[in-house]
N, C-alpha and C positions, 0 to 999 in steps of 0.2 A: 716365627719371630721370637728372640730371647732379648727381652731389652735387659742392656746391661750398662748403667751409667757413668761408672766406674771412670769412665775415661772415654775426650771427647774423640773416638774414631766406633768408625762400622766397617764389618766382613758381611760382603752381599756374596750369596753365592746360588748360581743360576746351574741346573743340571739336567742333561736330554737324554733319552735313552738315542744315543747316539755313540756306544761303546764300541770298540774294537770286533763286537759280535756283527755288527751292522757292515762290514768293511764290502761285503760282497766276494764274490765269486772270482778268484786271481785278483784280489785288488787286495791283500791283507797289506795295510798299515794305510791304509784310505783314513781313517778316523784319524789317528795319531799326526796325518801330513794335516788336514784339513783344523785339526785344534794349533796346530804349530804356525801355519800360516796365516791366522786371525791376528798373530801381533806383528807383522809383516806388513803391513802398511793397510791405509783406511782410503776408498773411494770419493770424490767431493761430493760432498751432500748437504741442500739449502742452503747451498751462498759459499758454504765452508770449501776450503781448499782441500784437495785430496795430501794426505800424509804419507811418508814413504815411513820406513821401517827407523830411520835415523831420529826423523821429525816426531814421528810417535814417541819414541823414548826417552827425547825431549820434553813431551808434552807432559809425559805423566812427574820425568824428575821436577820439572818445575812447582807441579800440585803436590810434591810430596807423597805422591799414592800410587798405588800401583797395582792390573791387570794382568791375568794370566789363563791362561787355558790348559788342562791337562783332559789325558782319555783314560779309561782303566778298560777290562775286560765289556764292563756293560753299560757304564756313562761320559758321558761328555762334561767336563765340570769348568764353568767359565766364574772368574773371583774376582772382585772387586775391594781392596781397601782404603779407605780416605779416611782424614780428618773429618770430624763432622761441621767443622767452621762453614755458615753456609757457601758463602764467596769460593769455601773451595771443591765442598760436594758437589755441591751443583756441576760446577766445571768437569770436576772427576766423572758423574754419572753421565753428561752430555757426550764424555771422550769413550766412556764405557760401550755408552750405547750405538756410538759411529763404531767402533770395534766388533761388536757382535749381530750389526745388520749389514753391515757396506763394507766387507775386507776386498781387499782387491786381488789378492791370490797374486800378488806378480809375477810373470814366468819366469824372468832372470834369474829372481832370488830362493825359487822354489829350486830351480834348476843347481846351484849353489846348494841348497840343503839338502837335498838328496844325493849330492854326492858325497856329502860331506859325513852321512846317515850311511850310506853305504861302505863310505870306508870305516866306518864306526864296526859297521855288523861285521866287516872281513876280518878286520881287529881281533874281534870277541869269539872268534872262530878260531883262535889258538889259545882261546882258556879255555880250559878241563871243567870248569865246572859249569861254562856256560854251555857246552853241549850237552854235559852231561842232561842239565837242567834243560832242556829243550829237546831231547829224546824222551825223557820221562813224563813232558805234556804231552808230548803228542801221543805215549803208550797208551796211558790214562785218559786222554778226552776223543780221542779215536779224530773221528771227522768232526765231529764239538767244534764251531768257531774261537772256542778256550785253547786247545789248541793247536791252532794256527799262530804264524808268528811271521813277521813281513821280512822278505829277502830280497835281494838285487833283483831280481826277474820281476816283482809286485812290484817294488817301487816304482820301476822304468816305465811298467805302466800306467802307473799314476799322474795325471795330467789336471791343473787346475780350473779347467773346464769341468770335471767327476768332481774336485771338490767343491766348485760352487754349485753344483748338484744337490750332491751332501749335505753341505749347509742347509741347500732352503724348502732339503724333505725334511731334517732331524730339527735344526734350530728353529725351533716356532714355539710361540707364544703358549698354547694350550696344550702342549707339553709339558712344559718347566717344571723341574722339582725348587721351587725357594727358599732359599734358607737365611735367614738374616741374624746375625748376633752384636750389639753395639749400643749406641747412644742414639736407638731412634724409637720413638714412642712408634704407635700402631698408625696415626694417620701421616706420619712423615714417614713412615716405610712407604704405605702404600703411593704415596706421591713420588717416591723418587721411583719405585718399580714401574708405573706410568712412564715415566720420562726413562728409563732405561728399557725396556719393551715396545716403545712408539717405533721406531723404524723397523720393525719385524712386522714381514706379512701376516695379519690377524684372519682365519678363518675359524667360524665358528663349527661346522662341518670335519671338524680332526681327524682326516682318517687311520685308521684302523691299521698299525703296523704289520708285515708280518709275522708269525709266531718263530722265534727259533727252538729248533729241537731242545730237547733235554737232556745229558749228560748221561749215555747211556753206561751201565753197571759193568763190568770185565765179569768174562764167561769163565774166566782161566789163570791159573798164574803164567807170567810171562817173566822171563829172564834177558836182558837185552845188556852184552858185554860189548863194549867200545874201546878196539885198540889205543891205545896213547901214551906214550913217553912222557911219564908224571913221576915226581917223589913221594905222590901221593894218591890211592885209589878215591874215588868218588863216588858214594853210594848213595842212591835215593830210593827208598821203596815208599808205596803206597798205591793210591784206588782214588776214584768218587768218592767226593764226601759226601757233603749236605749243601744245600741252598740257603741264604741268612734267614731268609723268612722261615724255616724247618723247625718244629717246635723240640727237639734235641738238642738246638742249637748251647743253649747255656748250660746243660748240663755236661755236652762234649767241651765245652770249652774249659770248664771248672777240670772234670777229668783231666785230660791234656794237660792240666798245670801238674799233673801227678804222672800222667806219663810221658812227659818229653817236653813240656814246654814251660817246668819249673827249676831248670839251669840244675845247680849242682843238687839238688832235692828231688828230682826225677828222677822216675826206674829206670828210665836207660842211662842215664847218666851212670847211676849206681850200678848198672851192669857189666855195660861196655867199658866206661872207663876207670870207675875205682877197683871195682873187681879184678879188671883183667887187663887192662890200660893197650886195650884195644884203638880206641880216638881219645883223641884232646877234646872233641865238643863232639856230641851227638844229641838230636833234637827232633820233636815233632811237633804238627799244626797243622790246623785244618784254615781253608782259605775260603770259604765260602761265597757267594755273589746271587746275580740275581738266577743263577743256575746251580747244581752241587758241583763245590771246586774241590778240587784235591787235598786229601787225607796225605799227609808226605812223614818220612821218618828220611832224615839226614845226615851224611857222617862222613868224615874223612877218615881213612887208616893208612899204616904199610901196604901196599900192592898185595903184599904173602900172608898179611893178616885180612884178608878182606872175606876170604870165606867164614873165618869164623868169626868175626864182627858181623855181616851179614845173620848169620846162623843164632847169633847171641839175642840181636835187635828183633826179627823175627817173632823170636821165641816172649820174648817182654812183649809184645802186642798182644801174641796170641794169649796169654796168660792173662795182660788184664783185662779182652775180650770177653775168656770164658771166666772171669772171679771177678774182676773190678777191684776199686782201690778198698783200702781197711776206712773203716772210720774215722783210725785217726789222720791218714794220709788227706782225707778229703777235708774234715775241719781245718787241716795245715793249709790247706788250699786254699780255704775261704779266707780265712785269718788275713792270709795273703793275697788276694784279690781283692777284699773288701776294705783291708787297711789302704792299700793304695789307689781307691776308684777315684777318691780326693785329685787326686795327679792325674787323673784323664778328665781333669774338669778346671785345671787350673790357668788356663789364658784363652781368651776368644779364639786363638788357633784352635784349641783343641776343644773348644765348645761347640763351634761351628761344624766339625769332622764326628762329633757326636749329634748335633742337630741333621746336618745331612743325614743321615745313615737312619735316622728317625724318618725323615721325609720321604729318602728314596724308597726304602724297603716298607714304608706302610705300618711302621711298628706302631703300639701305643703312643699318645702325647704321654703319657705319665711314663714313658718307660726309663729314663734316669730316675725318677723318683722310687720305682719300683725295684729297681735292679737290685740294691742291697737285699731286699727284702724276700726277692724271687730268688737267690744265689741262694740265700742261708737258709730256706726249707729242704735246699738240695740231699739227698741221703747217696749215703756208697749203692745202694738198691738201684737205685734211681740214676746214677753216674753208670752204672753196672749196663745196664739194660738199653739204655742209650745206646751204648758203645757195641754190642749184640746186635741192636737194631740195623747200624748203620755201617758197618764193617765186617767186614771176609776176610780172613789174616790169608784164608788158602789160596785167593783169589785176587793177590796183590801184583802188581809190577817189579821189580826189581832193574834197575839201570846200576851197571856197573862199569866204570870208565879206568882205565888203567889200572886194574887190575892182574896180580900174576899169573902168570898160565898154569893152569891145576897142576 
């Protein structure tokens, strides 16, 4: 909880490990149908009339507030915003909590969105980057539920009979990760999280998920070219990274603003493209979760330039792998990092997307409070050695998508 009084509304935000990793065995995009179909209409429950998907969106424009569900790789994240006016929370957390215990999955309109998701994916099957970018997970996470990625054959077999399965193994009470930021003291949270958790089946016996594998390391460099008629070649290299909880974590990150994910102040920037005006944007970042997500370097070029923009980008890894940045590369970093943490703190959107990330991953309660503090002991030694730890330049993937022929 962040009470913050500023202004009379609250961001409730409920979280299950109920992530795309959970989808199951030929069910990939199980998680993502099953969060999409909680605003799809609500069951009758205690007198209340059952809502259809119309009436629901009704209900919330009327309270001014409004509910939503997304999935990422490893959580199920369900959000609540209202006014804090009681006459209208109340209402708001009553329509919350018919939403996240009684959806009624209806088959018409699942039937509807799945086609309509499928011709989405067919769509995105003639963008160059979006293959490209979906060859490159799956080099990188092997059989890793990371990546797997849902297609016409999963969808079809998605039926809302699995997803109310889904729901009522993931969405339970002794689970939840909570995160609250707003105008609610400690014992008006706890009273409305009561009244938004009452229609969920309560066992006190939680059992014990299964484990998913871990992200296993590349034995090899692999090269993977993808014919395609583009004006432009599509390059993604990288590996495994790290897990958030990975105690490298901040100092790859600080790094990374020096090699690729400090825009025109990065080394590949300064490589690829003012040197040799090989790409317009080339960039790296590491994505971490509750498993190690992909280390990525990206870049657009000419087709004829793509060997030696590859060859260029490569080479900048391997270099600040084996040296690391200068000192003064790295204070430039901090400078910059720390001058703008301000702006990842400056609206309850983004307080909240910092308190999550606190709750889910187990971090410190002090760890905004610390973060300035733990960044700026950071040394180039230290940025250095990280990046050794956790990186194989020899041992990367490379996807190349329209590409000229040598």
């Amino acid at each position: 909880l962040m009470e913050v009084q500023g202004l009379p509304m609250v961001d409730i935000q409920l979280e299950f490990d109920a992530g795309s990793r959970r989808d199951g065995i030929e069910l990939n995009g199980l998680a993502q149908a099953t969060a999409m179909m909680l605003g799809k209409g609500v069951r009758a429950q205690y007198g209340t009339p059952a809502l259809d998907e119309n009436q629901l969106g009704e209900a919330w424009a009327d309270l001014g507030a409004s509910a939503g569900a997304s999935v990422s790789n490893d959580r199920m994240s369900l959000s609540l915003r209202s006014l804090t006016r009681p006459e209208l929370l109340d209402q708001a957390v009553a329509l919350a909590a018919r939403q996240l215990s009684s959806p009624s999955f209806p088959a018409d309109v699942w039937k509807n969105e799945r086609e309509r998701w499928i011709a989405s994916l067919r769509e995105s099957q003639t963008k160059p980057n979006v293959i490209a970018s979906e060859a490159f997970a799956k080099a990188v996470y092997g059989t890793h539920p990371y990546g797997q990625d849902a297609d016409e054959t999963s969808l079809r077999r998605i039926e809302p009979s699995q997803m109310k399965t889904f729901h009522a193994r993931y969405v339970v009470p002794c689970r939840a990760k909570i995160s609250i930021v707003g105008a609610l003291n400690k014992a008006q949270a706890t009273e409305k999280l009561t009244q938004l958790l009452k229609g969920l089946p309560s066992n006190n016996a939680c059992e014990l998920l299964p484990l998913v594998e871990e992200v296993q390391a590349l034995r090899a460099a692999n090269r993977i070219d993808i014919p395609f008629e583009s004006a432009q070649a599509h390059v993604f290299i990288g590996q495994p990274g790290v897990a958030r909880q990975h105690p490298d974590f901040l100092a790859l990150t600080v790094g990374n603003y020096v090699l690729g994910g400090g825009g025109f102040v990065s080394r590949l920037t300064d490589q690829v493209r003012e040197k040799r005006g090989l790409s317009y944007s080339v960039y790296s970042y590491f994505s971490p979760g509750q498993h190690a997500g992909a280390f990525t370097v990206g870049l657009q070029t000419r087709p004829d330039q793509a060997g030696q923009a590859i060859e260029v980008a490569t080479q900048v890894v391997r270099d600040f792998v084996k040296e690391g940045p200068s000192n003064a590369e790295v204070q430039a970093a901090k400078d910059f990092l720390i001058g703008g943490f301000a702006l990842r703190l400056d609206s309850n959107r983004k307080l909240m997307d910092n308190l999550s990330n606190i709750a889910w991953f187990d971090l410190p309660l002090n760890y905004l409070d610390t973060w300035t503090t733990n960044v700026q002991k950071l040394t180039a030694s230290d940025i250095q050695q990280a990046f050794a730890r956790n990186l194989q330049p020899e041992r990367m993937v490379t996807v190349v998508l329209g590409a000229a022929a040598p």
